[in-house]
RODO-2510 file (C-alpha; in nm, 4 decimals, decimal comma):
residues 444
     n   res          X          Y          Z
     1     x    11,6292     8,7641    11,0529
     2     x    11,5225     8,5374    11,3268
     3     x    11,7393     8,3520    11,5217
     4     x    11,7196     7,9785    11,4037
     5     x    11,7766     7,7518    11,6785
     6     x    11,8188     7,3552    11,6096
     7     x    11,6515     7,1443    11,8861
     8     x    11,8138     6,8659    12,0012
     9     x    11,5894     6,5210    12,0363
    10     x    11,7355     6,4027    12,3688
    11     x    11,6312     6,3234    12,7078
    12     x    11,6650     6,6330    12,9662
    13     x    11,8590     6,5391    13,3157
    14     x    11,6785     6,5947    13,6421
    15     x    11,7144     6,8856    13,8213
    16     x    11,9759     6,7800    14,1116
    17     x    12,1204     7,0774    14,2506
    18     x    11,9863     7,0870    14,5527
    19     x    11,9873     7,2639    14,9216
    20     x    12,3134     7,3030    15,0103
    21     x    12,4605     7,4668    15,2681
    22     x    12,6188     7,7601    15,1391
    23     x    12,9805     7,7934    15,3241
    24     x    13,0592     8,1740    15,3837
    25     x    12,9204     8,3410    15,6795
    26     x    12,7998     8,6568    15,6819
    27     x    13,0354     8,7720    15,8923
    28     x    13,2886     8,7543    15,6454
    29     x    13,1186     8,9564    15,3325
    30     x    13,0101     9,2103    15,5530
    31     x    13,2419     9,4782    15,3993
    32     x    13,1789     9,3122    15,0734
    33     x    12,8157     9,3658    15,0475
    34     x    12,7535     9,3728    14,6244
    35     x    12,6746     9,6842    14,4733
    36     x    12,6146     9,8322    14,1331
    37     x    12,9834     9,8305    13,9261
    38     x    12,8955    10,1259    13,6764
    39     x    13,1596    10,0140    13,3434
    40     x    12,8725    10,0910    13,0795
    41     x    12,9175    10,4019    12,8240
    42     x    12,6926    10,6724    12,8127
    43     x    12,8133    10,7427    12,4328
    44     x    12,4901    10,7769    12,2311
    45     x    12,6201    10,7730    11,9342
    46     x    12,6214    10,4935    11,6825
    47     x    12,8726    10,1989    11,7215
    48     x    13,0052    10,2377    12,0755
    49     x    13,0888     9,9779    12,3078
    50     x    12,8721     9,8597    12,5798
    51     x    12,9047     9,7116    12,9341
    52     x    12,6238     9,4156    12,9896
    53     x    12,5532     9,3579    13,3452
    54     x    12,2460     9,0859    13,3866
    55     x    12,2582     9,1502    13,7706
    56     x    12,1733     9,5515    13,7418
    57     x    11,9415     9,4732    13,4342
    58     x    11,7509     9,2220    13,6268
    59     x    11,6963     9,4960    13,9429
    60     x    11,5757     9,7560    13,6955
    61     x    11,3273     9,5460    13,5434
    62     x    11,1723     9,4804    13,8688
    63     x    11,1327     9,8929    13,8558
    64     x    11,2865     9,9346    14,2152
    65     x    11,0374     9,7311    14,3243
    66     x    11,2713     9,4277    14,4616
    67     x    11,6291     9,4838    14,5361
    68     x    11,8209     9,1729    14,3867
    69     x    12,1518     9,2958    14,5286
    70     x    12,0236     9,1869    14,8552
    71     x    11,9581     8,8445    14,6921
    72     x    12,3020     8,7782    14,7052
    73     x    12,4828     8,3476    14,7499
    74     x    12,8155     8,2465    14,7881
    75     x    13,0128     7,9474    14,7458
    76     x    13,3678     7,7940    14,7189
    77     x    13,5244     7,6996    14,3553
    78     x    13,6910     7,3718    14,3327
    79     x    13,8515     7,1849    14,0552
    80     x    13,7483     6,8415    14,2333
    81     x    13,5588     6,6783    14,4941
    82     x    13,8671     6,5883    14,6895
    83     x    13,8586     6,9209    14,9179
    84     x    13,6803     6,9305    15,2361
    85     x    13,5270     7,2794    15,3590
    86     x    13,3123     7,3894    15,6449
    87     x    12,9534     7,3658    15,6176
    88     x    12,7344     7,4386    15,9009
    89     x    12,9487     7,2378    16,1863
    90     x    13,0637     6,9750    15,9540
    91     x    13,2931     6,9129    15,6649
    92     x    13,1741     6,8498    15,3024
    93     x    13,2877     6,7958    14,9780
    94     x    13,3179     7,1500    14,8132
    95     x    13,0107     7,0449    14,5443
    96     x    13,0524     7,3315    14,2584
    97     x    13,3927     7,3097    13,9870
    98     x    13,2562     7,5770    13,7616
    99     x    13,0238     7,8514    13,7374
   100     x    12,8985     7,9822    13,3699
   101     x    12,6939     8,2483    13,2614
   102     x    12,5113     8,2814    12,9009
   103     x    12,4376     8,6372    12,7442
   104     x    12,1818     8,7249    12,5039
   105     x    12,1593     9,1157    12,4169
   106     x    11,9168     9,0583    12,2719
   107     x    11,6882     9,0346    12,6156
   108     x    11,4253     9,3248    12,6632
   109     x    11,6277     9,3259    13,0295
   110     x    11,8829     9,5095    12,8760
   111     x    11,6937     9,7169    12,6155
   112     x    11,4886     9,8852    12,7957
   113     x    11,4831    10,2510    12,6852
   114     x    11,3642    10,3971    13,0393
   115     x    11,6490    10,2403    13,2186
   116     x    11,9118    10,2399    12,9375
   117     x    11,8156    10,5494    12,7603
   118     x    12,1225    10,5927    12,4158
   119     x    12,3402    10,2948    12,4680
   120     x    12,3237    10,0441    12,1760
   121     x    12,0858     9,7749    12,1304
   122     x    12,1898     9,4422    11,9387
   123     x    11,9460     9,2396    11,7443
   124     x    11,9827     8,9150    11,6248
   125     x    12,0543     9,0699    11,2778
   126     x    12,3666     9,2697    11,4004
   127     x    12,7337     9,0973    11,4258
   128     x    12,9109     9,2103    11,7630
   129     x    13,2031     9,1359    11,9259
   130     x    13,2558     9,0385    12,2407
   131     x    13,5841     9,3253    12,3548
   132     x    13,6443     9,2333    12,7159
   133     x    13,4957     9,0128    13,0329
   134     x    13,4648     9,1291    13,3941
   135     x    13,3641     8,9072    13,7138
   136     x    13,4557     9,0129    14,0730
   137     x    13,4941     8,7558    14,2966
   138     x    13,6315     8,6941    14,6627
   139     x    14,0028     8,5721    14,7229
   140     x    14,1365     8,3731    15,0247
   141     x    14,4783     8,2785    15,1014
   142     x    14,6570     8,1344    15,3614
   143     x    14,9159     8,3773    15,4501
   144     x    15,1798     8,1100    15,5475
   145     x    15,2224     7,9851    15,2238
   146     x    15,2835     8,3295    15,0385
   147     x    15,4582     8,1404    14,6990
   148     x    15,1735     7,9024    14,6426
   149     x    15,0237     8,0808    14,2640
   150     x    14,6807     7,9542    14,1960
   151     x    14,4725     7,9764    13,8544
   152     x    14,1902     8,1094    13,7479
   153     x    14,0283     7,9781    13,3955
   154     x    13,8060     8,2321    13,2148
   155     x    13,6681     8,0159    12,8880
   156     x    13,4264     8,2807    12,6074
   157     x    13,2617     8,0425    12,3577
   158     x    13,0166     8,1541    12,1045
   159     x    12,7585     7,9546    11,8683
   160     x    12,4404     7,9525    11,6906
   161     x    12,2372     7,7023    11,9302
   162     x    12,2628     7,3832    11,5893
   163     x    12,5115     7,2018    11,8086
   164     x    12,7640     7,1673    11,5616
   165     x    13,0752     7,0165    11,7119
   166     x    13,1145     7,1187    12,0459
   167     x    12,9704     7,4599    11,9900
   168     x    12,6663     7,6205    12,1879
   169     x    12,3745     7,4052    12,1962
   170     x    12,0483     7,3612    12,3023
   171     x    11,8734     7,1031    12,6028
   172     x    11,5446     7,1484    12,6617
   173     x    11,2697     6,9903    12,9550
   174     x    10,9437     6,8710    12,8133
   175     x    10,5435     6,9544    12,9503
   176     x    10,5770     6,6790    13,2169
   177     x    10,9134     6,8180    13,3715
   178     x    10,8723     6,9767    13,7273
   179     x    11,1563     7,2361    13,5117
   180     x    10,9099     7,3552    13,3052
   181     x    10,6080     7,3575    13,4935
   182     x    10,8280     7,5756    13,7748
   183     x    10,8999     7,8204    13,4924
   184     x    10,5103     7,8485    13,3344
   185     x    10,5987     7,6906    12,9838
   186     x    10,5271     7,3699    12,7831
   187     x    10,8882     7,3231    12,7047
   188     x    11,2118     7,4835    12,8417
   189     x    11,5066     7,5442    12,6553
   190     x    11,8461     7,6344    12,7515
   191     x    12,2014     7,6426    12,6246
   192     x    12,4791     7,4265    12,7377
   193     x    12,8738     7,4308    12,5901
   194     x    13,0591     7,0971    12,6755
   195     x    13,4126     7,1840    12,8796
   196     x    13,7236     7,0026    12,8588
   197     x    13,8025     6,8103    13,1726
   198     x    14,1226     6,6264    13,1057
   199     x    14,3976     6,6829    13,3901
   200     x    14,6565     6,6359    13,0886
   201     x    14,4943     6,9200    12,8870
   202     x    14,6376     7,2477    12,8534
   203     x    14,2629     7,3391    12,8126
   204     x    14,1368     7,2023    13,1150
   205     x    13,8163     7,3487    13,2085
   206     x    13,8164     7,5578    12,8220
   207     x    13,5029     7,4948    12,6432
   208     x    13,5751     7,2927    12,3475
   209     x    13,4676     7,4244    12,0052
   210     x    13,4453     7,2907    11,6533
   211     x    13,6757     7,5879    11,5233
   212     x    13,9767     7,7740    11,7412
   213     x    13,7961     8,1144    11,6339
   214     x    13,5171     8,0492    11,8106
   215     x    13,6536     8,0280    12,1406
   216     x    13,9095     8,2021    12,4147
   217     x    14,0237     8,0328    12,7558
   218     x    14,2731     8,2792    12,9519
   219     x    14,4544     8,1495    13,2694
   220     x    14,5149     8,4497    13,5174
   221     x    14,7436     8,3975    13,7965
   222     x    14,6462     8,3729    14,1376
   223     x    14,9440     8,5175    14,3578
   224     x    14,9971     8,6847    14,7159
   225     x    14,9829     9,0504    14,5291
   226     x    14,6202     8,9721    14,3875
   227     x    14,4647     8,9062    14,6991
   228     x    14,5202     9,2976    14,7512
   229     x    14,4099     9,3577    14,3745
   230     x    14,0635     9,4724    14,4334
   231     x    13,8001     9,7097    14,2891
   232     x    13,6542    10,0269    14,5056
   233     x    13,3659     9,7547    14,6539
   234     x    13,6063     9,5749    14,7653
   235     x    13,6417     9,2697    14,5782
   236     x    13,9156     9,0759    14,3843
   237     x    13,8313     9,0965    13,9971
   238     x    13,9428     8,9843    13,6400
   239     x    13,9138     9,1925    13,3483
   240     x    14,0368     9,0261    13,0637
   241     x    14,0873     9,1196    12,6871
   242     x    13,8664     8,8509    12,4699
   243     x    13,7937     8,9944    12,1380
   244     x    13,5952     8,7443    12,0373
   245     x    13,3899     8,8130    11,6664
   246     x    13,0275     8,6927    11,7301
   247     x    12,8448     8,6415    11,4157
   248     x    12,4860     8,7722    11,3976
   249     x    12,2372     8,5432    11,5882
   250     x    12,4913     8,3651    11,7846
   251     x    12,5177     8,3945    12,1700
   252     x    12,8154     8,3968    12,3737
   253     x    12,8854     8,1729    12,7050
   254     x    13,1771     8,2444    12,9315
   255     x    13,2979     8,0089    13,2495
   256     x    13,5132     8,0511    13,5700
   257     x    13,6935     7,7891    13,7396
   258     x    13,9680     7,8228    14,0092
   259     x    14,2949     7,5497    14,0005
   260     x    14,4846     7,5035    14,3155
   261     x    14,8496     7,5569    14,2963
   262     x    14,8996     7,3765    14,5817
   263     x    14,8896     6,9889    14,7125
   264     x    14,6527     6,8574    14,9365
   265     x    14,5523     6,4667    15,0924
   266     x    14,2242     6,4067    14,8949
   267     x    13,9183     6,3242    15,1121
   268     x    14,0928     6,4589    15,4400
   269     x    14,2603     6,8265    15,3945
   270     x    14,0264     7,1384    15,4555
   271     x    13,9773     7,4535    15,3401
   272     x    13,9062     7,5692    15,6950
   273     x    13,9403     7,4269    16,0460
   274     x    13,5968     7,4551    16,1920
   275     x    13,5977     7,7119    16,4478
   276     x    13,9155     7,8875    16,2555
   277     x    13,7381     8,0379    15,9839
   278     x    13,9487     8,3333    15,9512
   279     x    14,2894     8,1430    15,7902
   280     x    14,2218     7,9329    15,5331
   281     x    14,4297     7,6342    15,5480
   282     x    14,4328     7,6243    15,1582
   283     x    14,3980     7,9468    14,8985
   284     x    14,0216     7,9098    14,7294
   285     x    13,7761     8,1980    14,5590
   286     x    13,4296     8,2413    14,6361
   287     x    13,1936     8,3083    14,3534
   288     x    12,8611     8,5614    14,3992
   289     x    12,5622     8,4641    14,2533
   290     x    12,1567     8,6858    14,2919
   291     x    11,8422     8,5314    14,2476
   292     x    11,5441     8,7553    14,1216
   293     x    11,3251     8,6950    14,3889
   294     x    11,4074     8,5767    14,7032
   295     x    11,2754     8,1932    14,7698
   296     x    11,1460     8,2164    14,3997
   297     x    11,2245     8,0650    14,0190
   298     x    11,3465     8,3373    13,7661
   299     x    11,1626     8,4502    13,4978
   300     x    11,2080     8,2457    13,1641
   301     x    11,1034     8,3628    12,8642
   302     x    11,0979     8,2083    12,5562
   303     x    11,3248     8,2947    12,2857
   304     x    11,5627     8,4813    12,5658
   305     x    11,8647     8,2844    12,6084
   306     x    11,9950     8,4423    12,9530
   307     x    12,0889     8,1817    13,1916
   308     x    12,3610     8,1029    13,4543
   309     x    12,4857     7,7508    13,5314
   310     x    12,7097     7,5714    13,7277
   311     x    12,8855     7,2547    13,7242
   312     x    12,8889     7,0057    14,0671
   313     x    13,2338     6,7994    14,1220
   314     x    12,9918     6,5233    14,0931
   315     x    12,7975     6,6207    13,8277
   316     x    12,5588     6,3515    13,8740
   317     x    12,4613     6,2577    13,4859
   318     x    12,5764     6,6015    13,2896
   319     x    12,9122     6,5088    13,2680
   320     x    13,1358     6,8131    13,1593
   321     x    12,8558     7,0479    13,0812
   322     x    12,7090     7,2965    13,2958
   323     x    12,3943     7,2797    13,4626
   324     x    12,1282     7,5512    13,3821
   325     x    12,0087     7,8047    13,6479
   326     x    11,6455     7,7113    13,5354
   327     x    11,7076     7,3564    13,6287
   328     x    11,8186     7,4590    14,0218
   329     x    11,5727     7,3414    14,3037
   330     x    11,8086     7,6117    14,5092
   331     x    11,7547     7,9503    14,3606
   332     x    12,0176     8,0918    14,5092
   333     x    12,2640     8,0349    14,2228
   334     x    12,0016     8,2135    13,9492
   335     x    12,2416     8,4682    13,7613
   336     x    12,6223     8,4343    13,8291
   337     x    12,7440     8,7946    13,8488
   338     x    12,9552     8,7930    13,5190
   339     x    12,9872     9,1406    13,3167
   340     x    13,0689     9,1938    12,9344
   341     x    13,1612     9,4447    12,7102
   342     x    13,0196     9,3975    12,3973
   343     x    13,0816     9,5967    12,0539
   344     x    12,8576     9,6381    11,7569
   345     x    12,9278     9,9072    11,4748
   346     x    12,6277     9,8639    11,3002
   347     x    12,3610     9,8957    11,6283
   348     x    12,1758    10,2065    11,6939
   349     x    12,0815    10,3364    12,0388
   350     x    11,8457    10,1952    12,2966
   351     x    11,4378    10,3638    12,1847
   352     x    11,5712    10,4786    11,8630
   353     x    11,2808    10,3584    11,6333
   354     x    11,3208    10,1005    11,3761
   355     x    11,2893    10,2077    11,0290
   356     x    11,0159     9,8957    10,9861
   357     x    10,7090    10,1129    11,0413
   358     x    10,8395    10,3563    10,7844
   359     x    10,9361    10,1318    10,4812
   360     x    10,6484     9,9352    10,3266
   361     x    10,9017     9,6391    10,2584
   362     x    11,2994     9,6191    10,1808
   363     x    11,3621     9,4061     9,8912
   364     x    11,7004     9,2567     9,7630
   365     x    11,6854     9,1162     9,3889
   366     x    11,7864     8,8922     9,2641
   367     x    11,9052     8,7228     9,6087
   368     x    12,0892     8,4852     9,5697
   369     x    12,3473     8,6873     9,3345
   370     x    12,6768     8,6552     9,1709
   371     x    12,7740     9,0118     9,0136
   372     x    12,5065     9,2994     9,0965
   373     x    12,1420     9,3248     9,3241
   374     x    11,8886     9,5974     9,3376
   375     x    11,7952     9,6968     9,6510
   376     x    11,4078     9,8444     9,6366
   377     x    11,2144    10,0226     9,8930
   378     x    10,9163    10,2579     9,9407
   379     x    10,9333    10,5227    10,2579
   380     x    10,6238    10,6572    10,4168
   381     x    10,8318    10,9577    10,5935
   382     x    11,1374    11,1048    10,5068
   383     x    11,4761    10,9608    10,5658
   384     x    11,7846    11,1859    10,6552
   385     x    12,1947    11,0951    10,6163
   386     x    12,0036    10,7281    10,4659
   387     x    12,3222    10,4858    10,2964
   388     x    12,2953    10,1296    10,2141
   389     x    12,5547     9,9093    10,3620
   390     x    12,6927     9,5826    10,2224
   391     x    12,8539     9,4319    10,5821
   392     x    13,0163     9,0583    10,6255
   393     x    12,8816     8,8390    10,9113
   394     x    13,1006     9,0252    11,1433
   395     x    12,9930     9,3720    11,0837
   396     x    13,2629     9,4713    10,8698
   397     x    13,1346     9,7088    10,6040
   398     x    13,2374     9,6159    10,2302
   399     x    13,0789     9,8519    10,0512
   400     x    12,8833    10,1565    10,1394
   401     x    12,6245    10,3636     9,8723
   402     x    12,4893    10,6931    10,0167
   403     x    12,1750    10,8053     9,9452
   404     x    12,1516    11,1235    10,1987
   405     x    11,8044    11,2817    10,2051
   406     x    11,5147    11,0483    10,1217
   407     x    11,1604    11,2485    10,0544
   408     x    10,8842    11,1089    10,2356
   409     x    10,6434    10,9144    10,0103
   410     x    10,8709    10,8257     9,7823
   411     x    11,0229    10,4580     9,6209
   412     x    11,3773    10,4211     9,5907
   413     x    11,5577    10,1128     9,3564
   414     x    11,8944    10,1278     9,3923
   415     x    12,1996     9,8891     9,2172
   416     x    12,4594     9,7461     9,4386
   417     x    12,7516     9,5821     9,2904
   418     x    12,8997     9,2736     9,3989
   419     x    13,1409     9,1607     9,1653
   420     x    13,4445     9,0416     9,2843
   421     x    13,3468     9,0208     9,6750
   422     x    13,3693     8,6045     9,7853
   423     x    13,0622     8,3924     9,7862
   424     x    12,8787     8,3688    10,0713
   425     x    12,6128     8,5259    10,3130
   426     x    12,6029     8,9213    10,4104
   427     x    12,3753     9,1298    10,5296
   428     x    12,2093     9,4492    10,2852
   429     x    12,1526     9,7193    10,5409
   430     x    11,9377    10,0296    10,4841
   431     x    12,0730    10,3063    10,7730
   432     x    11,9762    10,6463    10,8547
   433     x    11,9105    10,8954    11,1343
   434     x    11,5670    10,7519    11,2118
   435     x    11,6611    10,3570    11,2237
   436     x    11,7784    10,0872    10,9993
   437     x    11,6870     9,7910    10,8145
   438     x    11,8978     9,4670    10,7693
   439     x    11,8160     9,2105    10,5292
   440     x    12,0235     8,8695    10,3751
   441     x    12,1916     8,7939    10,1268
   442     x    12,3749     8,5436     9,9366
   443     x    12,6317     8,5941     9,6832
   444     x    12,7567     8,2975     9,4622
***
């Protein structure tokens, strides 16, 4: 199954993020210089959960070649543009309200057998769920106001790229865009998940979603005990429950935004006094963002949904939707460093071969069904522990026939009831020890 993206007929915005400043000195990340957060298993068997790290899957693809940790941008969070900070020798606007990023499994990135040798690999045929989220960050607080609590919003949306509702959905720069011609392609499509940006909402800064299952927005406290809440790098961090079911072929977007629990004079209070760097006049995070090359556009590739974004307090014609790292004239912000563990009980291992190449074709008839289907097959080489699976969009198996040891040049036709299971789509799945097979179908 292919992943069946709707395009959208509508005009692409500009790219408008440009050069600025960013506003943290060296100085101060000096004992927070990034480095790789190992949170992945190693468990090679079937069905374990994974830990999805675009930053470290972006450094191995370069082959050691290029170290992207050293690409490394930072810049202030800020629900509005009413906050001044430090930039160079003069104050600005703080110019970014929210930072997303987009993950697709399915990139080679992070399938790559020689650098993630037995962890699973999720197709666009296999349901997953998203289990938890993890972003480290940097936390800064004046120490004079110790009962000031901040918030910070982390918002997990899935969808299947058709736009329906406020779900996932796809933008996309035409042949003449300087977008796509920076990138190498004709056309250049990314995702983009409109955000609630009502004051009055309790979902401020949530991505909004045509269904309540398809979305989770968590608000973490910001107090004087979190600023010493940090991992062994260093840095603050959030690691937050989401268990979020994905269907198969959707993607999943998360956000971060930080809320102020504190009141300032718009247009004239400042993070920092210039010269004073070192106590903030007003509590604020820092996001961390890499770029794959330093000075240079990231890699697109079509098909691959991976993308960061961001969203400017003056957002300059894209309203409440984030703009895509593809679209950045400043490279800096190219993958925000955002970490997910994802689980998929029906994946198999990273460079475990696909049972394609052995079967000569997996059919399902008749499909569509309403009581019982024959599922056919011919194998080339033998099959060992084999079963067919009848799973739900979500991975849950509802019925399981096993077949064990399948001789080599043989064809197999095999009945599976479905009487009495609800109408609708699932997935036929042939497993065994050398690969699987996964293939629709509708009941009625």
């Amino acid at each position: 199954m292919l992943l069946s993206f709707a395009l959208q007929a509508q005009e692409a915005e500009t790219s408008i993020v440009t050069n600025q400043i960013n506003n943290l000195s060296e100085t101060e990340v000096n004992d927070k210089i990034p480095s790789k957060i190992t949170l992945g298993s190693k468990d090679k068997t079937r069905g374990p959960a994974r830990w999805y790290d675009i930053v470290d899957a972006v450094n191995k693809s370069f082959g050691g070649a290029i170290n992207v940790y050293a690409n490394d941008s930072y810049n202030t969070l800020w629900e509005d543009s009413t906050i001044l900070s430090v930039y160079g020798s003069n104050y600005s606007s703080v110019w970014v309200r929210s930072v997303a990023a987009y993950i697709d499994p399915v990139d080679p990135r992070y399938n790559d057998p020689v650098q993630y040798p037995g962890v699973d690999a999720i197709t666009n045929n296999d349901p997953f769920t998203v289990d938890s989220f993890y972003v480290p960050y940097l936390y800064y607080r004046n120490s004079a106001k110790p009962s000031i609590v901040d918030t910070l919003i982390i918002s997990v949306i899935y969808g299947d790229g058709t736009g329906s509702g406020n779900d996932l959905d796809i933008r996309f720069y035409g042949p003449t865009t300087q977008t796509a011609m920076n990138h190498g392609t004709d056309t250049l499509r990314v995702l983009h998940g409109f955000m609630d940006l009502n004051p009055a909402s309790t979902n401020h800064f949530g991505y909004l979603a045509s269904s309540p299952s398809k979305v989770r927005t968590i608000r973490i406290p910001l107090t004087a005990a979190t600023l010493m809440d940090t991992n062994s790098n260093g840095w603050n961090y959030a690691q937050v429950p989401i268990n979020l079911n994905v269907p198969a072929g959707n993607k999943v977007a998360a956000s971060m935004t930080f809320k102020s629990g504190d009141n300032w004079t718009p247009n004239a209070d400042t993070l920092y006094t210039i010269g004073n760097r070192a106590t903030p006049n007003y509590n604020h995070i820092r996001f961390v963002a890499f770029e794959e090359v330093s000075g240079g556009h990231q890699q697109y590739t079509k098909g691959i949904w991976t993308q960061a974004g961001l969203m400017r307090t003056d957002t300059s014609g894209w309203q409440n939707r984030h703009i895509p790292s593809y679209a950045f004239t400043n490279t800096d912000y190219e993958h925000q460093w955002f970490q997910w563990k994802l689980n998929c009980s029906t994946c198999f291992p990273v460079g475990t071969n696909d049972v394609t190449s052995n079967i000569s074709e997996l059919n399902i008839f008749p499909n569509p069904t309403k009581l019982n289907t024959t599922v056919s097959f011919h194998v080339e080489e033998s099959l060992h522990n084999a079963e067919i699976q009848l799973l739900n969009l979500s991975g849950t198996v509802i019925s399981s026939t096993e077949l064990g040891f399948v001789k080599g040049k043989s064809s197999i036709n095999k009945e599976i009831s479905t009487n009495g299971i609800a109408a609708g789509m699932y997935f036929i799945q042939l497993s065994a020890d050398e690969g699987k097979r996964t293939q629709k179908i509708v009941i009625q």
